[in-house]
LOFIGU-497043 format. One record per residue: x negated, z negated, y negated of N, C-alpha, C in turn; residue number from 1. Coordinates in steps of 0.2 Angstrom, whole numbers, always signed. Layout:
<atoms>
ATOM     n.u     n.w     n.v    ca.u    ca.w    ca.v     c.u     c.w     c.v   num
ATOM       X       Z       Y       X       Z       Y       X       Z       Y   NUM
...
</atoms>
This chain:
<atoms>
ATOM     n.u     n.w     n.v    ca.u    ca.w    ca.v     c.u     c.w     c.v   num
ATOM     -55    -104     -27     -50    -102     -31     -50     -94     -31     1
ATOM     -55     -92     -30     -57     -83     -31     -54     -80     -27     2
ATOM     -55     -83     -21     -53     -81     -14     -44     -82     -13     3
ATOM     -43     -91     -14     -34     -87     -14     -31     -83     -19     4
ATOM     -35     -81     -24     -30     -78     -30     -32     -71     -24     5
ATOM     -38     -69     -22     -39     -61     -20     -34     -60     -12     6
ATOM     -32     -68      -8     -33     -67      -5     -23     -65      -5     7
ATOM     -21     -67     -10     -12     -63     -11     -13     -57     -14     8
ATOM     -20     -56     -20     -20     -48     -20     -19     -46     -15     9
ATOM     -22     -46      -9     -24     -44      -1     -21     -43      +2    10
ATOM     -15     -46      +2      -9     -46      +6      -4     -46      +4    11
ATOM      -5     -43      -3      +4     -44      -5      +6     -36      -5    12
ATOM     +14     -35      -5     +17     -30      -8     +16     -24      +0    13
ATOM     +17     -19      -3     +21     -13      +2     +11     -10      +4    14
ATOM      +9      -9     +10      +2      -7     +13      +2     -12     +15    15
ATOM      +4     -20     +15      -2     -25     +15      -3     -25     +22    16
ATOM      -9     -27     +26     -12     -25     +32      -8     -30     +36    17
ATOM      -7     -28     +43      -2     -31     +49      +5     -34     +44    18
ATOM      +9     -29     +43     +16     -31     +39     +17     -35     +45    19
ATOM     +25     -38     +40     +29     -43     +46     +29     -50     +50    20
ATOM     +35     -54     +49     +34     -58     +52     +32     -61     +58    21
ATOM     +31     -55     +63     +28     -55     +68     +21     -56     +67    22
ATOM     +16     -54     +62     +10     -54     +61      +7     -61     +56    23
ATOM     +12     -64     +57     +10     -70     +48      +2     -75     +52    24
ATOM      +4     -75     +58      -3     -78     +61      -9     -75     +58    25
ATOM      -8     -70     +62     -15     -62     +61     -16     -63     +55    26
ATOM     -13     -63     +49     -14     -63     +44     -16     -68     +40    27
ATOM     -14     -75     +42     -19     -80     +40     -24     -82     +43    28
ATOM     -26     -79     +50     -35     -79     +53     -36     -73     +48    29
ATOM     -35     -69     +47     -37     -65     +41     -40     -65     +37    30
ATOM     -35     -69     +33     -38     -73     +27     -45     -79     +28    31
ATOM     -42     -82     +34     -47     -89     +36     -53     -85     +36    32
ATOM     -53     -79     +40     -61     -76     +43     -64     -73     +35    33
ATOM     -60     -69     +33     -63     -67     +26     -65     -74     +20    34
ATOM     -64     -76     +20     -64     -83     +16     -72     -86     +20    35
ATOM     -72     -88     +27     -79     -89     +29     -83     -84     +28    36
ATOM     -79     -79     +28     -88     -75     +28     -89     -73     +21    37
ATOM     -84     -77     +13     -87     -74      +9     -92     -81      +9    38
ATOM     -89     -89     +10     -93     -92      +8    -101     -92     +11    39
ATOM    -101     -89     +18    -108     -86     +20    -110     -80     +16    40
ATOM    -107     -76     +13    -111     -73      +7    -113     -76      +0    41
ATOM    -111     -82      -2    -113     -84      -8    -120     -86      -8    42
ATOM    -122     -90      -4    -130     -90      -4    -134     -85      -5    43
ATOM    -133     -80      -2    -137     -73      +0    -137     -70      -7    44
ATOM    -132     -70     -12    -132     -67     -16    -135     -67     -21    45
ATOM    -139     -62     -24    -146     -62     -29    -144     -64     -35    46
ATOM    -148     -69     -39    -146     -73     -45    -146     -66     -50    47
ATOM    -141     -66     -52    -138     -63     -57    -141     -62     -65    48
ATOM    -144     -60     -71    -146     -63     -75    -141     -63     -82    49
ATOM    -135     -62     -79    -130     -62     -85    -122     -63     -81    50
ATOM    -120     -67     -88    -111     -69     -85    -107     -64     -79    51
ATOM    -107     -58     -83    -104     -55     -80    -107     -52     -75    52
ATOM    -113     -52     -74    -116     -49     -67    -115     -53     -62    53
ATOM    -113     -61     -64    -113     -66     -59    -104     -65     -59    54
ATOM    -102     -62     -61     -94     -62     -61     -91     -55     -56    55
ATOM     -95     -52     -58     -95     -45     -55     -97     -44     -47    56
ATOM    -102     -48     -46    -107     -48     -40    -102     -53     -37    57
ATOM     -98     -58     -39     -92     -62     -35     -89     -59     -31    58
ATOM     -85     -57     -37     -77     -52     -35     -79     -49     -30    59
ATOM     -86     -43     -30     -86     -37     -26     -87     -40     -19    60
ATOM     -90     -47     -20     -92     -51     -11     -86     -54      -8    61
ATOM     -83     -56     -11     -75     -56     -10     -72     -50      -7    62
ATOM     -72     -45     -11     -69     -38      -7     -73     -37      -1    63
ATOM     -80     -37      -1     -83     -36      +5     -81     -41     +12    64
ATOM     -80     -47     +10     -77     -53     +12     -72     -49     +16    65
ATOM     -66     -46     +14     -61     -44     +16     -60     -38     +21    66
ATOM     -65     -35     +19     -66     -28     +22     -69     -29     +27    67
ATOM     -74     -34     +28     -78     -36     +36     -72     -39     +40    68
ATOM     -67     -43     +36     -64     -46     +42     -57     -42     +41    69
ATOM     -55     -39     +37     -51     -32     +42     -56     -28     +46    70
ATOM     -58     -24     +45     -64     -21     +51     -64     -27     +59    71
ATOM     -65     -32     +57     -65     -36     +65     -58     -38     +66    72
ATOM     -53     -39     +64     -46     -37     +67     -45     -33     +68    73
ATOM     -46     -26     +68     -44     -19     +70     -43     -14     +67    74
ATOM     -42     -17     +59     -41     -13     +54     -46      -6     +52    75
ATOM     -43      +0     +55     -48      +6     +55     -52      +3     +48    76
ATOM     -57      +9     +48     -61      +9     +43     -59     +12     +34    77
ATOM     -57     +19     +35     -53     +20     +29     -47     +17     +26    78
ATOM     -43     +12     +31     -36      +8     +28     -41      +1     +27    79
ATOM     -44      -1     +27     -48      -8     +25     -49      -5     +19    80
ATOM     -53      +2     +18     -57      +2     +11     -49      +3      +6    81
ATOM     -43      +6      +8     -39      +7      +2     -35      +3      -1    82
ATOM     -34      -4      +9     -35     -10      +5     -35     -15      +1    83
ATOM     -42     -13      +1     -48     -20      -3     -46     -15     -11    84
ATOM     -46      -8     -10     -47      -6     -17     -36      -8     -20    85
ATOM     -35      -5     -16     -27     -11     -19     -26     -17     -22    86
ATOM     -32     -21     -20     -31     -29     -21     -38     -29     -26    87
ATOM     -39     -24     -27     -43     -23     -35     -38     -22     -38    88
ATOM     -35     -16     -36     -31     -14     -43     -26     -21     -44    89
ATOM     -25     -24     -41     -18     -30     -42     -21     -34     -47    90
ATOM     -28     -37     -43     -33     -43     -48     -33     -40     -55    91
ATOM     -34     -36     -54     -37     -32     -61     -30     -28     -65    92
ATOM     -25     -28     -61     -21     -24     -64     -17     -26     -71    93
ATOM     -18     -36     -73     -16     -38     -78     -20     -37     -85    94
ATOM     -26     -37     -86     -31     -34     -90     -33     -29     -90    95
ATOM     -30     -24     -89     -30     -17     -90     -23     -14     -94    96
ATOM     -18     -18     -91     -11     -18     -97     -13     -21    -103    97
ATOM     -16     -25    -104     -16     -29    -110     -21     -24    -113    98
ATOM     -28     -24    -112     -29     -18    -114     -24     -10    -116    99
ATOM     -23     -10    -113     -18      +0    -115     -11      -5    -119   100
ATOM     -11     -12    -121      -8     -12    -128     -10     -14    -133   101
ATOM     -17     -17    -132     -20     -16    -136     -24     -11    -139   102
ATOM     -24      -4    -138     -28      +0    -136     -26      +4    -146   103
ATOM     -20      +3    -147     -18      +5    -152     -22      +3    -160   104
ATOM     -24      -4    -158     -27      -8    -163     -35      -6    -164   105
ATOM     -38      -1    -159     -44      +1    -159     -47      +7    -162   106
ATOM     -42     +11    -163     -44     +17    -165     -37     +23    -164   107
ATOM     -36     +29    -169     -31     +33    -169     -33     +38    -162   108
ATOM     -39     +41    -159     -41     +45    -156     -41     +40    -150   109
ATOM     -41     +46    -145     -42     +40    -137     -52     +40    -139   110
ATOM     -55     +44    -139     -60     +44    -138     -65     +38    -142   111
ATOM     -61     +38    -148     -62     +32    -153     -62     +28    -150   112
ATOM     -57     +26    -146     -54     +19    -143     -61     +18    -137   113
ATOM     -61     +22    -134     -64     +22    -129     -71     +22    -128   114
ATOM     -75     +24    -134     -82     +22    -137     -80     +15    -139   115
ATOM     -76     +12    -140     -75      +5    -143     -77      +2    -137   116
ATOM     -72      +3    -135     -71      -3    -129     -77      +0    -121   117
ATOM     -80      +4    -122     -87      +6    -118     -92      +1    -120   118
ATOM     -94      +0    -127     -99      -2    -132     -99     -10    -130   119
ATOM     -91     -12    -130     -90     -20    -129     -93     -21    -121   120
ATOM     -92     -16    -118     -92     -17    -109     -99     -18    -108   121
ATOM    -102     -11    -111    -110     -10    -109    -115     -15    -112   122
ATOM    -112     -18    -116    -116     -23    -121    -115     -31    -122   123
ATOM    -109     -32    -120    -108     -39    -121    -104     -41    -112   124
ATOM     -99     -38    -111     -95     -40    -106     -90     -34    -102   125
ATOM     -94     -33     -96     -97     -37     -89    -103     -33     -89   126
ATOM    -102     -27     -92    -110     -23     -87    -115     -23     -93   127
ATOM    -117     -28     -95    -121     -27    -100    -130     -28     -97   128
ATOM    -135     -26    -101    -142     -27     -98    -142     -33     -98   129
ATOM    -146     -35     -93    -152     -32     -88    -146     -31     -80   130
ATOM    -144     -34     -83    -140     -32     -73    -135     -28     -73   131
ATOM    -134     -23     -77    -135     -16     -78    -137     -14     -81   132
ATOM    -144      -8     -77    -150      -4     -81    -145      +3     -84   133
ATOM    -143      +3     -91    -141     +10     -95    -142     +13     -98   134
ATOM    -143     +19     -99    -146     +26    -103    -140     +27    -107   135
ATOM    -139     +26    -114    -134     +32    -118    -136     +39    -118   136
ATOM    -130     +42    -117    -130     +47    -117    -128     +51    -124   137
ATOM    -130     +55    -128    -128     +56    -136    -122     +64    -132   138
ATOM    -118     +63    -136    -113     +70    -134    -109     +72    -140   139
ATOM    -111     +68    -144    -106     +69    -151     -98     +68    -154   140
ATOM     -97     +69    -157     -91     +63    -159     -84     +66    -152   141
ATOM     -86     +72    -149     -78     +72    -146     -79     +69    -138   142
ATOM     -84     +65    -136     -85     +63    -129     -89     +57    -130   143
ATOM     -92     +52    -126     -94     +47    -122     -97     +48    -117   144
ATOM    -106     +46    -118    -108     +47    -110    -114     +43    -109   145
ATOM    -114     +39    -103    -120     +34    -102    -121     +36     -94   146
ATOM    -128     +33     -92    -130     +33     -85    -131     +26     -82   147
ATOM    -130     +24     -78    -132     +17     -74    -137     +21     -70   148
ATOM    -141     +16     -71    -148     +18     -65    -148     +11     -63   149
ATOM    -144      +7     -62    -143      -1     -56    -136      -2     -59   150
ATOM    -135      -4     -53    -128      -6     -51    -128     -12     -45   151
ATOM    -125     -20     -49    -125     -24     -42    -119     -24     -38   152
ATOM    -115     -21     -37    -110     -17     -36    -114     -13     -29   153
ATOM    -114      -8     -32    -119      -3     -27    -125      -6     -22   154
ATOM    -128     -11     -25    -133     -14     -22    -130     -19     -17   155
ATOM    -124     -22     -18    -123     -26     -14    -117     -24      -8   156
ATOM    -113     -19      -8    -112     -17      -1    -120     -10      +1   157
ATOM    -125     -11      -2    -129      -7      +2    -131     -11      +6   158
ATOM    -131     -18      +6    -135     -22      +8    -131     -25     +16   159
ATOM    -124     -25     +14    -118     -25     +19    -118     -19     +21   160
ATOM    -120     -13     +21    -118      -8     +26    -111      -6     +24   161
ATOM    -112      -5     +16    -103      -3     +16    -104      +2      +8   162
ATOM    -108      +5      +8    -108      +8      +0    -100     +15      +1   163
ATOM     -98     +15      +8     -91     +19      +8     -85     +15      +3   164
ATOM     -86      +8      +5     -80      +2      +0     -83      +3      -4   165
ATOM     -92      +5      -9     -91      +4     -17     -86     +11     -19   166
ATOM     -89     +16     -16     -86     +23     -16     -78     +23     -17   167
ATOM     -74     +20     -13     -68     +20     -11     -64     +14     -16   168
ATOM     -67      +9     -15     -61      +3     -20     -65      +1     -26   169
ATOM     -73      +3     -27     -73      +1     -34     -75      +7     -41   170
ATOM     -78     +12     -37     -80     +17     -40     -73     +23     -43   171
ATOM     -68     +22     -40     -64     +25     -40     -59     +20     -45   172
ATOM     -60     +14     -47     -55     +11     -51     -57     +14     -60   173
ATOM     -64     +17     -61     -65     +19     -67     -62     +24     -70   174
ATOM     -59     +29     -64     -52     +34     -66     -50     +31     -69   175
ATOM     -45     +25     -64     -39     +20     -67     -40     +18     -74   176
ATOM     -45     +13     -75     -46     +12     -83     -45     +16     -88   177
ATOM     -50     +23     -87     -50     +30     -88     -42     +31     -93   178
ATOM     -38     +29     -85     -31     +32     -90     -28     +28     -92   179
ATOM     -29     +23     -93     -29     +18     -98     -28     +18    -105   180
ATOM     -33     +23    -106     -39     +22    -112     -35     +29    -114   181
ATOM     -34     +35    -109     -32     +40    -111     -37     +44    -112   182
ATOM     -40     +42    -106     -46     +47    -104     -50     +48    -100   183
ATOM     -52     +53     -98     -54     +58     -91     -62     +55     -91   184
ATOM     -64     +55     -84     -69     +55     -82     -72     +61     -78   185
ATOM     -80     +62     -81     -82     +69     -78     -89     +67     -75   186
ATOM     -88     +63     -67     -94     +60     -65     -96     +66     -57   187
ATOM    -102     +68     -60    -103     +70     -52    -109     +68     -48   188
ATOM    -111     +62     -50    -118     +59     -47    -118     +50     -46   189
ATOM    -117     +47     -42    -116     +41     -40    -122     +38     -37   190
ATOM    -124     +29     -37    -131     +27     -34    -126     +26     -27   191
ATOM    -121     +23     -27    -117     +24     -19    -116     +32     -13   192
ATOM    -118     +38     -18    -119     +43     -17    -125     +45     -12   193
ATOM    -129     +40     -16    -138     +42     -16    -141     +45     -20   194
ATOM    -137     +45     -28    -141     +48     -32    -144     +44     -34   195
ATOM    -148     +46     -41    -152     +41     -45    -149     +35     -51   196
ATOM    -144     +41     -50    -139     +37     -57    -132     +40     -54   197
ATOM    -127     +33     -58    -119     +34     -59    -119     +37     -67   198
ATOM    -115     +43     -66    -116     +49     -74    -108     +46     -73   199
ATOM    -111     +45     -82    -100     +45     -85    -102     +48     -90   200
ATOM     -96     +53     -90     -95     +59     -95     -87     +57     -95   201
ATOM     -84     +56    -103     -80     +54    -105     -77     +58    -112   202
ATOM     -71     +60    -108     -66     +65    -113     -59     +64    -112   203
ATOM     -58     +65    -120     -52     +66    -120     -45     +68    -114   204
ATOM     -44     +66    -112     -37     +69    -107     -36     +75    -108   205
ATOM     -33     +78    -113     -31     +82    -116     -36     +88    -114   206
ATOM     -42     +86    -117     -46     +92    -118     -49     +94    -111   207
ATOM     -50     +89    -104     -52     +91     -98     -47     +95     -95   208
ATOM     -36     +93     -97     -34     +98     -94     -35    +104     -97   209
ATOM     -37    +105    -103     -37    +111    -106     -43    +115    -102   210
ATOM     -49    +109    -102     -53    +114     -98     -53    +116     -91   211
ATOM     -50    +112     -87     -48    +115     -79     -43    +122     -81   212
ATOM     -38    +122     -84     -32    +126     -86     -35    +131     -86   213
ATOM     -41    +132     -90     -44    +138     -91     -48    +141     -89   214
ATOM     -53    +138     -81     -57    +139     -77     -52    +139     -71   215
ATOM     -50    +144     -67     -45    +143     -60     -48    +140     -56   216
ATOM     -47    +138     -50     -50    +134     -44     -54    +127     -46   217
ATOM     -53    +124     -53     -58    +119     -53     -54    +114     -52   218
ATOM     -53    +108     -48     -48    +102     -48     -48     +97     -52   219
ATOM     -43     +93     -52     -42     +89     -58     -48     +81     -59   220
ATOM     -50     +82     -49     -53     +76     -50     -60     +73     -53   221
ATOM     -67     +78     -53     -72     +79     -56     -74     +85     -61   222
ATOM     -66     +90     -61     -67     +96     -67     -69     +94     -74   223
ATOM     -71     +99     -77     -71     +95     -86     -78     +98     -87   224
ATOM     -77     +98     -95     -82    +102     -97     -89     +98     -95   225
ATOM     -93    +105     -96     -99    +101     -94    -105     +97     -98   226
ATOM    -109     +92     -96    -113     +88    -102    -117     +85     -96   227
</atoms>
């Protein structure tokens, strides 16, 4: 079921890999080869010790699923990773509207809302302990900030030889939410990096363009005040 829902994320709409009538073959050995080779990853994968980690660690072998067998039909390396991160944003793209309508019912601030809905993620569902190890971070009432020191996410394309796809289709989907929620992310340390931790520093919209605005040269995509 995971797999044909992921695998029309995968191939639907304007990017999808090998467009055209010409290619409807290619495209379904595509699917066929990514499909075996997720069910060759389900054995392999390490017993999860909560819902969502075993939900999370799914999805992510799925995408990896598809990224190996774009990779072995041709598909350069950076168009497979934007992709698999595409057919993220598809899958996910229903639940994250619902959210940004409900977002109003949680709080009048974004940052309110978004300590809200942090607390429910980190604690109950998907990334909650033990399968992900997390540091709060105290910043006071105008930010949000925690550190992951494990990520099965991270752990599982290092093991495939792909921490460039967590980087590229999942790491970068936390902006997305991000704006969502109506607010910035100021991360500069990643476990797909090679750091020790994934740092989330979380502000207002508002207040990060204010702080690029007034430091020149700083970009829009890691700038923001510092914590």
């Amino acid at each position: 079921m995971l797999t044909r829902f992921y695998t029309k994320c995968f191939l639907a709409g304007h990017g999808a890999p090998l467009p055209g009538p010409a290619h409807a073959e290619a495209r379904r050995r595509l699917a066929g080869d990514a499909a075996k080779t997720y069910r060759e990853l389900l054995p392999t994968l390490p017993r999860q010790p909560t819902l969502g980690a075993r939900a999370v660690t799914r999805f992510t072998a799925v995408g990896v699923a598809f990224f190996q067998a774009a990779l072995a039909a041709g598909i350069a390396r950076p168009e497979a990773i934007r992709l698999v991160e595409r057919a993220n944003r598809r899958a996910l793209g229903p639940f994250v509207k619902l959210g940004s309508r409900l977002r109003g019912g949680l709080g009048r601030r974004p940052i309110t809302r978004a300590r809200r809905v942090f607390f429910f993620m980190n604690r109950v569902f998907p990334f909650a302990s033990p399968g992900w190890q997390r540091a709060d971070v105290e910043m006071g009432p105008g930010a949000v900030g925690f550190d992951y020191t494990s990520c099965p996410i991270a752990a599982l394309t290092r093991e495939q030889g792909a921490l460039d796809l967590c980087t590229g289709a999942y790491c970068e989907l936390d902006h997305w939410i991000g704006d969502a929620l109506e607010v910035r992310l100021h991360r500069t340390e990643t476990i797909a990096l090679g750091h020790a931790r994934c740092r989330f520093r979380w502000h207002p919209a508002d207040a990060l363009a204010s702080a690029a605005g007034a430091e020149p040269g700083k970009g829009s995509g890691e700038a923001g005040p510092p914590a």
